[in-house]
C-alpha positions as CSV (number, residue, x, y, z in Angstrom):
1,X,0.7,37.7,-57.6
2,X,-0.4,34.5,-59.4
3,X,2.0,32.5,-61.8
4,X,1.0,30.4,-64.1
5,X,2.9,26.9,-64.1
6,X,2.5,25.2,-67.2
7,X,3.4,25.6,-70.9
8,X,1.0,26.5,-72.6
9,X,-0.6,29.9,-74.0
10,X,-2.8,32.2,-72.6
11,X,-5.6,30.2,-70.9
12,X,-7.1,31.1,-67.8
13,X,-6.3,30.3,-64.2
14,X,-7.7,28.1,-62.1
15,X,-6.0,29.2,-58.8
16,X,-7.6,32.5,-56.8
17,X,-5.5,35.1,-54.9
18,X,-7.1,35.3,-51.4
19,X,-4.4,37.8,-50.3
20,X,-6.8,40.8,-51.4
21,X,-10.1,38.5,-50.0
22,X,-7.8,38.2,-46.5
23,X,-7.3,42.0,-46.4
24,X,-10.8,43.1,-46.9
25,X,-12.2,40.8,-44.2
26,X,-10.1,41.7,-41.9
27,X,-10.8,45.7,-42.2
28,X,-14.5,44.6,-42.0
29,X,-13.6,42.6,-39.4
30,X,-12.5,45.5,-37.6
31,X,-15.1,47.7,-37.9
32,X,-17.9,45.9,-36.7
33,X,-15.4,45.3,-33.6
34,X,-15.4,49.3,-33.2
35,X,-19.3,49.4,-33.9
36,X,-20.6,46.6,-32.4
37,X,-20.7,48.2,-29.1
38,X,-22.3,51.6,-30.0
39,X,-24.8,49.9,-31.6
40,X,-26.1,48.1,-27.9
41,X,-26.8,51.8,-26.3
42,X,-29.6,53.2,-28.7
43,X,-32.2,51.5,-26.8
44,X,-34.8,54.2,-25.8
45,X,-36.3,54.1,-22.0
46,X,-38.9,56.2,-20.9
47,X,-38.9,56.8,-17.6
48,X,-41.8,57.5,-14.9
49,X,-42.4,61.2,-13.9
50,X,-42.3,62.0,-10.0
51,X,-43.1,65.6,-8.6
52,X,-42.1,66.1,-5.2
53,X,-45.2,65.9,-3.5
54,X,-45.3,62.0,-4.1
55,X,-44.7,59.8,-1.0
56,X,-41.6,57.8,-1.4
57,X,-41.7,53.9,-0.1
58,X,-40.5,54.1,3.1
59,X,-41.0,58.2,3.7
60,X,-42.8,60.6,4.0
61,X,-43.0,63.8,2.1
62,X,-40.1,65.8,1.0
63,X,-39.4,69.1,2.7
64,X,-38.3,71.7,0.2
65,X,-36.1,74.7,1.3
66,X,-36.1,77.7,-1.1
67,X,-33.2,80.3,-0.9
68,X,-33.7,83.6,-2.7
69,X,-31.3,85.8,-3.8
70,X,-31.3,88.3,-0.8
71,X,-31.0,85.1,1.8
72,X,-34.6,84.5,2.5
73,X,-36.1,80.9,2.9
74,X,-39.0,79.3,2.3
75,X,-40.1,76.3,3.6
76,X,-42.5,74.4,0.9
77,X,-43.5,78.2,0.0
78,X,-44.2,79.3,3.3
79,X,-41.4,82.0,4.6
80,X,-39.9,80.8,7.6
81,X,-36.8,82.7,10.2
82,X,-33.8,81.4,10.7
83,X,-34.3,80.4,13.9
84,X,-37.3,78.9,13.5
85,X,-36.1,77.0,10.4
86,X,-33.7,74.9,13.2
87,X,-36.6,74.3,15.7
88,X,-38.7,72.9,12.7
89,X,-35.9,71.0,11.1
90,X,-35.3,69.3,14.4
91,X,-38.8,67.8,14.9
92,X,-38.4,66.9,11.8
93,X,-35.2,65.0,12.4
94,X,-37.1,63.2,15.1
95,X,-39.6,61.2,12.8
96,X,-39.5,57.8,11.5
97,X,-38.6,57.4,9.0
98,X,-37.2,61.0,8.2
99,X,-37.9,63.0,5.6
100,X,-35.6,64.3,2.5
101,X,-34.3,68.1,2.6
102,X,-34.5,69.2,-0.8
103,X,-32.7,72.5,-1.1
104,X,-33.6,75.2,-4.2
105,X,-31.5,77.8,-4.2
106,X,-31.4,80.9,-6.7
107,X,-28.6,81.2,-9.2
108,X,-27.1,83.9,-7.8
109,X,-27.4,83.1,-3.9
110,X,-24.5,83.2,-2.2
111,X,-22.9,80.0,-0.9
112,X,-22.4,81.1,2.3
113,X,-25.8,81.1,2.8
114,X,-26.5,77.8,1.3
115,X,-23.5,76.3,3.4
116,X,-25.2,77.6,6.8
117,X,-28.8,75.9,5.7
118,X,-26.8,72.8,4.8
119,X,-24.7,73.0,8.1
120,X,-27.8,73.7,10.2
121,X,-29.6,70.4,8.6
122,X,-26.7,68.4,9.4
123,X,-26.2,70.0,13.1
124,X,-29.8,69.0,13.7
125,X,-29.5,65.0,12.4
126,X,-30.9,65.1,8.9
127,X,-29.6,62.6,7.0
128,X,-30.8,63.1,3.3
129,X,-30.1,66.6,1.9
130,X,-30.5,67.3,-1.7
131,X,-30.0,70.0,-4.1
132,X,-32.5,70.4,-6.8
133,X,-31.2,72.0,-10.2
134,X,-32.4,72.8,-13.6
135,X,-31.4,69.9,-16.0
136,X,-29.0,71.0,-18.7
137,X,-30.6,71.3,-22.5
């Protein structure tokens, strides 16, 4: 509050109460702190499209490995046994530089069977094994 020092009447003030000035700026001051930084994050980026046929620098192209439901496996479409999936997955080990191992498996395969694919990768030296998914919407 503002007094008034002085004698006479009702006349007006020439002092200001910056209390009330000192509170506002400081909640304004404190919330463009808190907004400042959400603010930096709405840039947009479009990214570049790749399908998995493209060469990667440095590799070749990607094998793909598709598990169905009942166990079976394709390899880039192509059915393939078991045992000849580790024959091929070894000369394909071998190469320089080595391919990527990109495993597709149905919803509802089992894991097991995705865990003896993966295992059999590994056993033959493939380095780069991933998992390809459906991106969430």
């Amino acid at each position: 509050m503002a007094f008034s020092t002085g004698g006479g009447g009702g006349g007006p003030m020439a002092e200001i109460n910056v209390t009330p000035l000192v509170d506002v700026m400081l909640v304004l001051l404190i919330i463009f702190m808190i907004t400042a930084p959400l603010m930096a994050h709405k840039v947009q980026v479009k990214l570049p499209e790749a399908t998995l046929e493209e060469k990667v620098e440095g590799q070749g192209v990607p094998i793909t490995l598709a598990i169905t439901e009942d166990g079976s496996i394709y390899w880039n479409d192509d059915p393939v046994l078991r045992a000849i999936l580790e024959s091929r997955l070894a000369v394909e080990a071998q190469k320089q530089p080595q391919p990527q191992v990109n495993i597709r498996a149905d919803r509802t395969t089992k894991y097991k069977v995705i865990a003896e694919v993966v295992k059999t990768a590994k056993d033959v030296g493939i380095a780069k094994i991933g998992f390809v998914t459906t991106p969430e919407r």
